[in-house]
C-alpha positions in Angstrom: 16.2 -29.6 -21.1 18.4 -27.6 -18.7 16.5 -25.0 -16.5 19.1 -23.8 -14.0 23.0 -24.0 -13.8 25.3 -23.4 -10.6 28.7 -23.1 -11.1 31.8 -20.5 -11.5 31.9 -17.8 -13.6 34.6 -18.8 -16.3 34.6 -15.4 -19.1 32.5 -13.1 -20.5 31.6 -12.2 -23.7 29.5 -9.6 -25.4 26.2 -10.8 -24.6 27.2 -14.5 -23.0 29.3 -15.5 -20.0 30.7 -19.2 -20.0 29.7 -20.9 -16.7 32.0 -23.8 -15.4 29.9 -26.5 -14.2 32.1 -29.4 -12.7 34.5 -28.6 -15.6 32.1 -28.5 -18.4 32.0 -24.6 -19.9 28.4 -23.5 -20.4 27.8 -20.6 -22.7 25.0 -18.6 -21.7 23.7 -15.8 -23.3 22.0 -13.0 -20.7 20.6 -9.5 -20.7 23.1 -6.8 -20.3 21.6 -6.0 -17.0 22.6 -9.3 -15.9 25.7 -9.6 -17.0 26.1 -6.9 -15.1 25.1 -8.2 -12.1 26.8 -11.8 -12.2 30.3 -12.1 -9.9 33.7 -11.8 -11.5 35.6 -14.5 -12.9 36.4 -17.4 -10.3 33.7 -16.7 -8.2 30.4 -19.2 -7.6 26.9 -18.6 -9.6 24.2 -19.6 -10.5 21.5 -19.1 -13.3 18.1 -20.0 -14.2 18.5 -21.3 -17.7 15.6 -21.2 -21.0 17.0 -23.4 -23.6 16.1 -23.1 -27.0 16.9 -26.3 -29.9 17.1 -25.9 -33.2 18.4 -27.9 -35.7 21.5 -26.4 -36.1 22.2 -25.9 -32.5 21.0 -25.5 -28.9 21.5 -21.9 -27.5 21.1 -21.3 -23.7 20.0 -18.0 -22.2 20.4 -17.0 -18.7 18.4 -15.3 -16.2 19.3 -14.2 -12.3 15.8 -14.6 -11.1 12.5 -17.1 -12.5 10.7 -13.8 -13.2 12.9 -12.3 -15.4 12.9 -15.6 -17.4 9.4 -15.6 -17.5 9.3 -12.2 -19.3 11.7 -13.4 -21.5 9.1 -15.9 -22.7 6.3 -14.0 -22.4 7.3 -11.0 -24.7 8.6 -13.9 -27.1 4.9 -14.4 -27.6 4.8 -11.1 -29.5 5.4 -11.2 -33.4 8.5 -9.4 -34.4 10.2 -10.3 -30.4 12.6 -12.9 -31.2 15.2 -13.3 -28.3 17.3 -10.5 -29.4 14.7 -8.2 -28.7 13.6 -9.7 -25.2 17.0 -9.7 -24.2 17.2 -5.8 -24.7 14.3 -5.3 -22.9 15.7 -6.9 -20.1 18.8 -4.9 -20.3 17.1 -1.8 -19.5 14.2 -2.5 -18.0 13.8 -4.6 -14.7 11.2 -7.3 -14.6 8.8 -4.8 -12.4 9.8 -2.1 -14.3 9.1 -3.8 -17.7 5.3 -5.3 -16.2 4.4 -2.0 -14.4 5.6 -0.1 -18.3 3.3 -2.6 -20.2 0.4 -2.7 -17.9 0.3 1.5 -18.1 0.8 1.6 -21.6 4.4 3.6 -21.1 5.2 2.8 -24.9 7.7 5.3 -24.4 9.7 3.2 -21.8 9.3 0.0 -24.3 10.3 1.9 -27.0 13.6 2.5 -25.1 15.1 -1.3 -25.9 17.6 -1.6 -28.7 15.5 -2.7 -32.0 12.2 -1.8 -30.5 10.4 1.4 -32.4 7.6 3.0 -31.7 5.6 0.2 -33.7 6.5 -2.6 -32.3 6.6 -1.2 -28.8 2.7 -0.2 -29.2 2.5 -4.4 -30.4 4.1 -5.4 -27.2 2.1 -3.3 -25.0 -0.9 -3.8 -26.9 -0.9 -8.0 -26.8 0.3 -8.1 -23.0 -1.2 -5.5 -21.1 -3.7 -7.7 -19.9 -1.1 -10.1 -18.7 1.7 -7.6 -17.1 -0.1 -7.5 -13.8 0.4 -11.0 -13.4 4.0 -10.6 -13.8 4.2 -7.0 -12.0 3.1 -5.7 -8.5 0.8 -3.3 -10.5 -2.6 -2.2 -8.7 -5.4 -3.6 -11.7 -7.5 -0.7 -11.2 -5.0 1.8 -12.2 -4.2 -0.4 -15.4 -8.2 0.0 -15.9 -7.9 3.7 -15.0 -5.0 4.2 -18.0 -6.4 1.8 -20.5 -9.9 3.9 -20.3 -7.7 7.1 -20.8 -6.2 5.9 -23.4 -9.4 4.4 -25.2 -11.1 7.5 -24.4 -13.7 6.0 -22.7 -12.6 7.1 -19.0 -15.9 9.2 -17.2 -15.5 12.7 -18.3 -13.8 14.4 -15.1 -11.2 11.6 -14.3 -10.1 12.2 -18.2 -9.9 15.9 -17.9 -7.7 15.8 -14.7 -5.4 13.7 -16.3 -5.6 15.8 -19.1 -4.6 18.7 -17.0 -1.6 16.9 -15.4 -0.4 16.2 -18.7 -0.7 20.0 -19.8 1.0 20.8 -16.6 4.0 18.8 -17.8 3.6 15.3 -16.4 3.7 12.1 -18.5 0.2 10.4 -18.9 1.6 7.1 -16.9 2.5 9.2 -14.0 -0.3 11.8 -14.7 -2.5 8.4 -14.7 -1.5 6.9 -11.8 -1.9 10.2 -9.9 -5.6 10.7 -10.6 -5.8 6.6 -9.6 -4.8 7.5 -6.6 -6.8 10.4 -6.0 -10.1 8.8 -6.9 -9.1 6.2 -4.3 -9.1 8.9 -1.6 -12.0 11.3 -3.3 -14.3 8.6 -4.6 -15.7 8.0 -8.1 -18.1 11.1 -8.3 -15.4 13.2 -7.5 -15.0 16.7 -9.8 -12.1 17.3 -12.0 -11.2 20.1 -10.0 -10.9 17.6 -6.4 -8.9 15.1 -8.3 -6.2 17.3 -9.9 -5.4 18.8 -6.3 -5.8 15.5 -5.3 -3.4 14.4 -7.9 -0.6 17.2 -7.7 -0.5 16.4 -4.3 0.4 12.4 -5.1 2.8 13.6 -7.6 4.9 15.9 -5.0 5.2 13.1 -2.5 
């Protein structure tokens, strides 16, 4: 199995650039974003590689960091996330972005990927929240904080200052993360009241 390949860029394609490795042309097929990303023709690079066999053929896909190829298996895991998919996450979502939109339940931002609806985004997030801290630098308690909002089971003033923020015209991820932060500072008896100030004053920073 091939896990990385350094050579030069060769072409690109739609969705695949053809690396040259000591005169052997590699088709790769990468994320938008990283297509992006990778030098012009003629120049040196190199790729960390997932390598998928079938019968009928062998298919390499490329990645410009180990994380990114990591979420490209991980959301594989997912029923209805075939590599299609996982490669337009990647293409508009960064790895951090992509943990840190999973662990706070941002179907929205999932939803954003070409053939991801509001279905199978709620899947995605749904079967890998509990692992999208491992993959993002996301603080676990203000995971806890928005799953409990969103379960309705959050203690009764930390769900009415979200719900506040959220009438005020925030999103309930950053509306979330707001009141996280404020019960850090205010503590967990704080009132509703403490932690919206508290909160408005995280979300002008």
């Amino acid at each position: 199995m091939i896990g990385k390949l350094k050579g030069v860029v060769d072409s690109f394609g739609e969705d695949f650039v053809i690396l040259d490795v000591q005169g052997v042309g590699y088709v790769v097929h990468c994320s938008a974003r990283t297509l992006q990303r990778l030098p012009k023709a003629g120049e040196p690079a190199e790729l960390a590689i997932e390598t998928h066999v079938r019968e009928d053929m062998i298919r390499l896909y490329g990645f410009r960091s180990d994380p990114e190829r990591e979420w490209f298996r991980l959301l594989q895991t997912v029923q209805g996330v075939g590599s299609k998919v996982a490669l337009g996450l990647l293409s508009v979502l960064e790895p951090d972005a992509l943990g840190s939109a999973i662990a706070m339940g941002d179907k929205a931002a999932v939803a954003r990927a070409p053939g991801v609806g509001p279905r199978l985004a709620a899947r995605i997030v749904a079967e890998l929240r509990e692992k999208a801290p491992v993959f993002a630098p996301v603080d676990p308690a203000l995971v806890a904080l928005a799953g409990a909002v969103e379960d309705r089971t959050a203690p009764r003033p930390v769900a009415d200052a979200v719900s506040a923020l959220v009438n005020l015209g925030y999103p309930q991820v950053q509306a979330s993360a707001a009141v996280a932060a404020a019960l850090k500072g205010a503590g967990d008896d704080a009132e509703a009241k403490t932690l919206i100030r508290l909160g408005l004053r995280e979300l002008a920073r």
